[in-house]
Biotite code that builds the C-alpha atoms (Angstrom):
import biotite.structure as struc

atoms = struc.array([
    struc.Atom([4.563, 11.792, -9.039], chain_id="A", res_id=1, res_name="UNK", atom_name="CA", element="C"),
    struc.Atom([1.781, 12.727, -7.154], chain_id="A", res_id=2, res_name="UNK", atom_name="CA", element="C"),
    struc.Atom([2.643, 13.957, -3.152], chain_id="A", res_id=3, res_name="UNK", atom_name="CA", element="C"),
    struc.Atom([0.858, 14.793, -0.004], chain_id="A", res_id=4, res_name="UNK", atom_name="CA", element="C"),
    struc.Atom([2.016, 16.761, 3.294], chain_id="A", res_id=5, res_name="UNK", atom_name="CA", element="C"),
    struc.Atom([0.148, 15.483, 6.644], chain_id="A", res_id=6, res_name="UNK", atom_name="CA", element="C"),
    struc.Atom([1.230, 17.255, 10.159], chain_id="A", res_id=7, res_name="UNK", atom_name="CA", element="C"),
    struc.Atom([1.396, 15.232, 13.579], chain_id="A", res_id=8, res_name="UNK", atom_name="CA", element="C"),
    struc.Atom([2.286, 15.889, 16.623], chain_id="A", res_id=9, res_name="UNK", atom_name="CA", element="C"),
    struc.Atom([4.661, 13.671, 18.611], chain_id="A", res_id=10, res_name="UNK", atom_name="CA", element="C"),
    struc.Atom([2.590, 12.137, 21.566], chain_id="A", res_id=11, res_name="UNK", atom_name="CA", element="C"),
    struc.Atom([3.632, 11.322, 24.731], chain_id="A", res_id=12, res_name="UNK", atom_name="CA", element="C"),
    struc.Atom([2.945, 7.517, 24.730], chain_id="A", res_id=13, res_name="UNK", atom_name="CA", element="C"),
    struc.Atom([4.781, 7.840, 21.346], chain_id="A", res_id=14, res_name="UNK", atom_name="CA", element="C"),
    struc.Atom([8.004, 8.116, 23.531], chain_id="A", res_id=15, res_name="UNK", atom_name="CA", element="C"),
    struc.Atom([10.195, 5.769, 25.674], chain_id="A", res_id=16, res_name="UNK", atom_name="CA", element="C"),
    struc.Atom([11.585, 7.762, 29.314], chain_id="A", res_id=17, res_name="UNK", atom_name="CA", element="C"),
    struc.Atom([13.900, 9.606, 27.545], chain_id="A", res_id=18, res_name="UNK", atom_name="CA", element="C"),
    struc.Atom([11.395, 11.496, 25.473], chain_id="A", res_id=19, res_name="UNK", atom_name="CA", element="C"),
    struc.Atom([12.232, 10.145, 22.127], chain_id="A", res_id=20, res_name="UNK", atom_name="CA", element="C"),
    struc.Atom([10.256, 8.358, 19.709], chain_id="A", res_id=21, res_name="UNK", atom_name="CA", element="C"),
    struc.Atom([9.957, 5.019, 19.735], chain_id="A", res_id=22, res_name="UNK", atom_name="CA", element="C"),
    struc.Atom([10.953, 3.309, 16.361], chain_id="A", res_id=23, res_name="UNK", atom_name="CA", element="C"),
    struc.Atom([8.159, 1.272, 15.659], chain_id="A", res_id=24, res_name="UNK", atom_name="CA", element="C"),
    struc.Atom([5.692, 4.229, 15.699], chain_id="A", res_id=25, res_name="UNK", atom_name="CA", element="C"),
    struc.Atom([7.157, 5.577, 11.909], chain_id="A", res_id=26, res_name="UNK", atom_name="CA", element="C"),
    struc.Atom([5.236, 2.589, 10.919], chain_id="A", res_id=27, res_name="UNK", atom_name="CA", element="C"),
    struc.Atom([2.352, 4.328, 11.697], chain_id="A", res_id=28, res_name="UNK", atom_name="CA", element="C"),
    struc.Atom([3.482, 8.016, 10.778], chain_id="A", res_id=29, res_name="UNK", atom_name="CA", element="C"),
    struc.Atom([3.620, 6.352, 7.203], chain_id="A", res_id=30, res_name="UNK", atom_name="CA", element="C"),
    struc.Atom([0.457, 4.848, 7.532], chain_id="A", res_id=31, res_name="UNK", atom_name="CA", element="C"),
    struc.Atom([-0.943, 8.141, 8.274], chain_id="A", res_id=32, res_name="UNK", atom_name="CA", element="C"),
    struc.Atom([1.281, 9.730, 5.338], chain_id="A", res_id=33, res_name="UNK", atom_name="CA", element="C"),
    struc.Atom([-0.452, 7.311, 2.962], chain_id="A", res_id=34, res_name="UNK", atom_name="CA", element="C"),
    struc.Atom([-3.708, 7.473, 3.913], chain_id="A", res_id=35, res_name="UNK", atom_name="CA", element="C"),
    struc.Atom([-4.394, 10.917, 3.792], chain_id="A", res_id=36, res_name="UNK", atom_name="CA", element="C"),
    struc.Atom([-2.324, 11.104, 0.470], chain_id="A", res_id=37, res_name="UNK", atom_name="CA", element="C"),
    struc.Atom([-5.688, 8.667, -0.892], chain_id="A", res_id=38, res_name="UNK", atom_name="CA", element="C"),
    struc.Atom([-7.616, 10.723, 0.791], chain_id="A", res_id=39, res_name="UNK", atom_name="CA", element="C"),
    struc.Atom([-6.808, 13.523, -0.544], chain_id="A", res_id=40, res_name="UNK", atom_name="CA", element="C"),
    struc.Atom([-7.630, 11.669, -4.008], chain_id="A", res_id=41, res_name="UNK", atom_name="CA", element="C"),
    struc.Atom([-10.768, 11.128, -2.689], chain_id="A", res_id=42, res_name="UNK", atom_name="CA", element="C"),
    struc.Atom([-10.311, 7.561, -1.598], chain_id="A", res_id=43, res_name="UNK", atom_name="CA", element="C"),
    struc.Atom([-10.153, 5.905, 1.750], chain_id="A", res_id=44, res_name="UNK", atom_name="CA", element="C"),
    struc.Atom([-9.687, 2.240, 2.936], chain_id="A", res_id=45, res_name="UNK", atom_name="CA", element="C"),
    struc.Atom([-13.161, 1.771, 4.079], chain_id="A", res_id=46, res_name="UNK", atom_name="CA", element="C"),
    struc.Atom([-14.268, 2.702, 0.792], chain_id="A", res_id=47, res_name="UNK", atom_name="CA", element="C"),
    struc.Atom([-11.815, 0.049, -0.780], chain_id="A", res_id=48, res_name="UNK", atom_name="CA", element="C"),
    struc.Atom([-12.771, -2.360, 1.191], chain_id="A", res_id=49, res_name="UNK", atom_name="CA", element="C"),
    struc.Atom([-16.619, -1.747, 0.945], chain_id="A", res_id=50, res_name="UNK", atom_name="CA", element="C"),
    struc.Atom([-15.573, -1.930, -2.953], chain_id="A", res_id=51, res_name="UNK", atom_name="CA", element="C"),
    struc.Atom([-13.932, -5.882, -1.899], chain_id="A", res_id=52, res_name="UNK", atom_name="CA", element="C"),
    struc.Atom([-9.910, -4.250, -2.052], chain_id="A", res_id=53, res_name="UNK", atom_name="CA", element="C"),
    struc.Atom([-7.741, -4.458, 0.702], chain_id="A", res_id=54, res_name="UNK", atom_name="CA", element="C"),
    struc.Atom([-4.262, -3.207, 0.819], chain_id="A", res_id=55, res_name="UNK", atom_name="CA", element="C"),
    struc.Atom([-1.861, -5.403, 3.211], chain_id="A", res_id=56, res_name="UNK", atom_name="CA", element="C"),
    struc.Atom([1.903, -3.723, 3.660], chain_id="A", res_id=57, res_name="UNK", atom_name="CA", element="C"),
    struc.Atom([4.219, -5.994, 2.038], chain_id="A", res_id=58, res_name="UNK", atom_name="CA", element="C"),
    struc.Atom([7.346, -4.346, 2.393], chain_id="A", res_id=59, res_name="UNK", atom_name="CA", element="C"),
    struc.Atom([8.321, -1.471, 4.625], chain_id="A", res_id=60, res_name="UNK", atom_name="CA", element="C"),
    struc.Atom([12.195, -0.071, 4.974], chain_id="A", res_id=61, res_name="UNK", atom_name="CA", element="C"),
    struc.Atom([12.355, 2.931, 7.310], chain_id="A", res_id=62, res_name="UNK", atom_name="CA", element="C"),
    struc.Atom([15.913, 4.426, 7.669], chain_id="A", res_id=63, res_name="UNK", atom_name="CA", element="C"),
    struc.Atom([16.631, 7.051, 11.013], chain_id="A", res_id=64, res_name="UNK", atom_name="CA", element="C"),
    struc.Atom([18.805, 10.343, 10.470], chain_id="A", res_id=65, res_name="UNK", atom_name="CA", element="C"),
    struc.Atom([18.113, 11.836, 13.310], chain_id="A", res_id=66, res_name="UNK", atom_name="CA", element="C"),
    struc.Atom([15.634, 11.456, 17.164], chain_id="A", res_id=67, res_name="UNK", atom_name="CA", element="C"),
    struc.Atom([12.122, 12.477, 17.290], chain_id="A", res_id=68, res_name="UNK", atom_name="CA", element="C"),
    struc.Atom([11.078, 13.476, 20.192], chain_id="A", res_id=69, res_name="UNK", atom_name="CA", element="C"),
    struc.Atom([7.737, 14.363, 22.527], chain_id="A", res_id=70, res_name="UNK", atom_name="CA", element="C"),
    struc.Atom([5.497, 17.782, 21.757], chain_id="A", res_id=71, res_name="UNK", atom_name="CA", element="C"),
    struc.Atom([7.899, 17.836, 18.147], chain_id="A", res_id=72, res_name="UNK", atom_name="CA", element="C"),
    struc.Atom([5.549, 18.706, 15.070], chain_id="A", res_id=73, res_name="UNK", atom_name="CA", element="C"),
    struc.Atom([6.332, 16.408, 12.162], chain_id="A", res_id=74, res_name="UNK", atom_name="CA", element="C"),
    struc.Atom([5.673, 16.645, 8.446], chain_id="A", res_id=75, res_name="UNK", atom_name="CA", element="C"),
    struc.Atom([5.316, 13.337, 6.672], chain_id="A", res_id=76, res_name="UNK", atom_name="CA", element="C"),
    struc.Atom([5.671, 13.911, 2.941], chain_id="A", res_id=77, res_name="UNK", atom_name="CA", element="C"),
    struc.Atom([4.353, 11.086, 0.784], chain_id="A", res_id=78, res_name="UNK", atom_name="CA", element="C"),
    struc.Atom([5.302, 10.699, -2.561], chain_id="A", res_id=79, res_name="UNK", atom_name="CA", element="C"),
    struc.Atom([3.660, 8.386, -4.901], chain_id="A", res_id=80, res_name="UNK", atom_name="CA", element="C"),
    struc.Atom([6.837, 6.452, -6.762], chain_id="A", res_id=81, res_name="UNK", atom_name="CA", element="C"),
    struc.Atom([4.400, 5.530, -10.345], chain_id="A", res_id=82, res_name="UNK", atom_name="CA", element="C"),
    struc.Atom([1.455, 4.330, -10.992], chain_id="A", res_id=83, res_name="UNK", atom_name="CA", element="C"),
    struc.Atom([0.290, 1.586, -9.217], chain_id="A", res_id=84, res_name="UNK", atom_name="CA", element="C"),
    struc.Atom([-0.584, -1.798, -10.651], chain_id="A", res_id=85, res_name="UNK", atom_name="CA", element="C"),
    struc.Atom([-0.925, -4.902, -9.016], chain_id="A", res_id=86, res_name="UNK", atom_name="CA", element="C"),
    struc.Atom([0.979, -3.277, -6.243], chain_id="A", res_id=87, res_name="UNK", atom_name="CA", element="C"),
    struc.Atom([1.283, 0.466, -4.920], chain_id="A", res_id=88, res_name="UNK", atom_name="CA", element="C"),
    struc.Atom([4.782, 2.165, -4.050], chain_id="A", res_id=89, res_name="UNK", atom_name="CA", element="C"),
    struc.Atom([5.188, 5.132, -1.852], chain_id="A", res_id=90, res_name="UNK", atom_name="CA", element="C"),
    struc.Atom([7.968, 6.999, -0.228], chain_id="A", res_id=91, res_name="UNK", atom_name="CA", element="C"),
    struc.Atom([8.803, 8.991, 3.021], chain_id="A", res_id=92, res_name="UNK", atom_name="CA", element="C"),
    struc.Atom([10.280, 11.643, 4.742], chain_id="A", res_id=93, res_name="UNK", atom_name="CA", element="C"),
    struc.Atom([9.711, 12.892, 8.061], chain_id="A", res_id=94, res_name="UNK", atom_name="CA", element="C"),
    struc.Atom([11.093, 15.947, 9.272], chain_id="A", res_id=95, res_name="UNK", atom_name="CA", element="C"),
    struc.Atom([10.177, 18.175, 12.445], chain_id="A", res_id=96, res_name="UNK", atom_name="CA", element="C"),
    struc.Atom([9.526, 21.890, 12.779], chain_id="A", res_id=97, res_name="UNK", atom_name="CA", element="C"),
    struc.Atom([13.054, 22.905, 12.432], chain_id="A", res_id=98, res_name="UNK", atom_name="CA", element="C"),
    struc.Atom([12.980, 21.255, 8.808], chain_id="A", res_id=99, res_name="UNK", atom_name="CA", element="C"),
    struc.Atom([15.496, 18.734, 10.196], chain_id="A", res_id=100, res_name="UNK", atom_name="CA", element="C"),
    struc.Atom([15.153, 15.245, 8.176], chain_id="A", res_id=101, res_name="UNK", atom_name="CA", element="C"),
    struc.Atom([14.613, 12.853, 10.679], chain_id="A", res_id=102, res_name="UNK", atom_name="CA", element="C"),
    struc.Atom([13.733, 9.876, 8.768], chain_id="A", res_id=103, res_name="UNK", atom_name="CA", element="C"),
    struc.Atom([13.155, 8.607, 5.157], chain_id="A", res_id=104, res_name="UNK", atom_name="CA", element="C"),
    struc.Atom([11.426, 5.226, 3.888], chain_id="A", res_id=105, res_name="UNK", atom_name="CA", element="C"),
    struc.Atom([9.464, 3.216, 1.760], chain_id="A", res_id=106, res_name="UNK", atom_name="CA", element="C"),
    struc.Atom([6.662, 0.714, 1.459], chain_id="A", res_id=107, res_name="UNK", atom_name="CA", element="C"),
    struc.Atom([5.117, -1.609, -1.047], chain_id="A", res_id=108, res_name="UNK", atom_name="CA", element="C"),
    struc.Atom([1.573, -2.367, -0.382], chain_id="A", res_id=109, res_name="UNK", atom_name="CA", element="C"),
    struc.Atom([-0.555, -4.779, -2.410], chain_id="A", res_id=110, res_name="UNK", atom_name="CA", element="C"),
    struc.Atom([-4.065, -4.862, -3.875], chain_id="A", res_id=111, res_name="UNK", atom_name="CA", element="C"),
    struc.Atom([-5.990, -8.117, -2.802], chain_id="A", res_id=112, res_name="UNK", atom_name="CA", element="C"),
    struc.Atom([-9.205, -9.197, -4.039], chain_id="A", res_id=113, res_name="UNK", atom_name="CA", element="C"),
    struc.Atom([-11.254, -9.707, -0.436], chain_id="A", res_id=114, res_name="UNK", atom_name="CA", element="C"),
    struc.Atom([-13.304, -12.671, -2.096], chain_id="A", res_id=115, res_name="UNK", atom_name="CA", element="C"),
    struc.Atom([-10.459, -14.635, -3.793], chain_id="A", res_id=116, res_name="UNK", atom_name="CA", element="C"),
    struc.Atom([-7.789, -13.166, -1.315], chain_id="A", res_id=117, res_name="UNK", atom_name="CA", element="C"),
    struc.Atom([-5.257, -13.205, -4.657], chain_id="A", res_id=118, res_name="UNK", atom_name="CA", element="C"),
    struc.Atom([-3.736, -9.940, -5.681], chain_id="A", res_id=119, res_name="UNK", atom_name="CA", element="C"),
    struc.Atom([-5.554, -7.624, -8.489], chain_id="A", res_id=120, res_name="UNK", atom_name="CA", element="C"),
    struc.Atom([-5.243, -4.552, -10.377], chain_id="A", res_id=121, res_name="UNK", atom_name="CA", element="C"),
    struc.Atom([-5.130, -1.099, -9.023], chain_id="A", res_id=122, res_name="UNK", atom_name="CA", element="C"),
    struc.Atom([-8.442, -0.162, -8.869], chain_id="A", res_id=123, res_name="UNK", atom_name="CA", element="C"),
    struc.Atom([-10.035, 2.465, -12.118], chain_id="A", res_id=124, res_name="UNK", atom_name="CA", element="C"),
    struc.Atom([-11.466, 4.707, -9.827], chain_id="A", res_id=125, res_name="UNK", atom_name="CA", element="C"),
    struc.Atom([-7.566, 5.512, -8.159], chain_id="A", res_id=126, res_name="UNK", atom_name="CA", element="C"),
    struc.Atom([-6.322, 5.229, -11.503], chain_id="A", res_id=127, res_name="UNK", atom_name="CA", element="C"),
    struc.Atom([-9.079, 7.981, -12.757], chain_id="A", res_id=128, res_name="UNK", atom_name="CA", element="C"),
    struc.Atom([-8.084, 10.055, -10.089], chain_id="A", res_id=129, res_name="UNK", atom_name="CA", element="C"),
    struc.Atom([-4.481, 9.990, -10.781], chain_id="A", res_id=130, res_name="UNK", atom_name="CA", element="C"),
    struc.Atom([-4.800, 10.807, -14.188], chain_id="A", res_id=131, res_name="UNK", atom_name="CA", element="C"),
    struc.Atom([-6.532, 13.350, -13.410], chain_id="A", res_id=132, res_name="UNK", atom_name="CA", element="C"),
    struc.Atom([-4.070, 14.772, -10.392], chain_id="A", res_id=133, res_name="UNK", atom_name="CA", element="C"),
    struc.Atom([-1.244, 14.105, -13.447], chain_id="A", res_id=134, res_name="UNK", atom_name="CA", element="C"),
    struc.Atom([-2.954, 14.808, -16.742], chain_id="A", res_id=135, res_name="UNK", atom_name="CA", element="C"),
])
């Protein structure tokens, strides 16, 4: 399915006194990882949520190979699992400039109506723009 590369670069306030990345911050590595994989579709979540959809992480799993640490440059490759539906799957992996896999995960996110708050469809226009990305 459809993938996306984004580059970061480990911050200090990212790190506990030892210099190595704290765990909860690959929350937001994959945030970033999925967010510029819809932008790079042409989609972003202020133009979801201008369009009523928001997109609430329902389940995340993260698992940790190896340490990041402070000044490394990561990769965050985001993979699309399949089309989305009601709800949109992606993967993870981070690695650092050596190429070294330092962490690999998932999450579920779902599509909610902002009026009704109750889930929905994927909207057309990502749809559109994945068959076309596919087709």
């Amino acid at each position: 399915m459809s993938e996306n590369y984004s580059n970061l670069r480990v911050r200090y306030a990212e790190t506990d006194q030892m210099g190595v990345v704290y765990h909860g911050n690959y929350a937001q590595y994959f945030e970033i990882g999925r967010t510029e994989w819809l932008r790079s579709l042409g989609v972003d979540y202020k133009y979801m949520e201008n369009n009523g959809i928001m997109l609430p992480v329902i389940v995340l799993n993260c698992n940790f190979k190896k340490s990041a640490f402070y000044d490394d440059v990561l990769t965050i490759k985001t993979t699309l699992k399949k089309t989305p539906s009601v709800k949109i799957e992606f993967d993870y992996e981070i690695t650092n400039q050596n190429n070294e896999l330092l962490c690999t995960g998932n999450t579920t996110l779902a599509f909610i109506d902002m009026n009704t708050k109750r889930p929905t469809r994927c909207p057309d226009y990502i749809l559109d723009k994945l068959s076309l990305t596919t087709g």
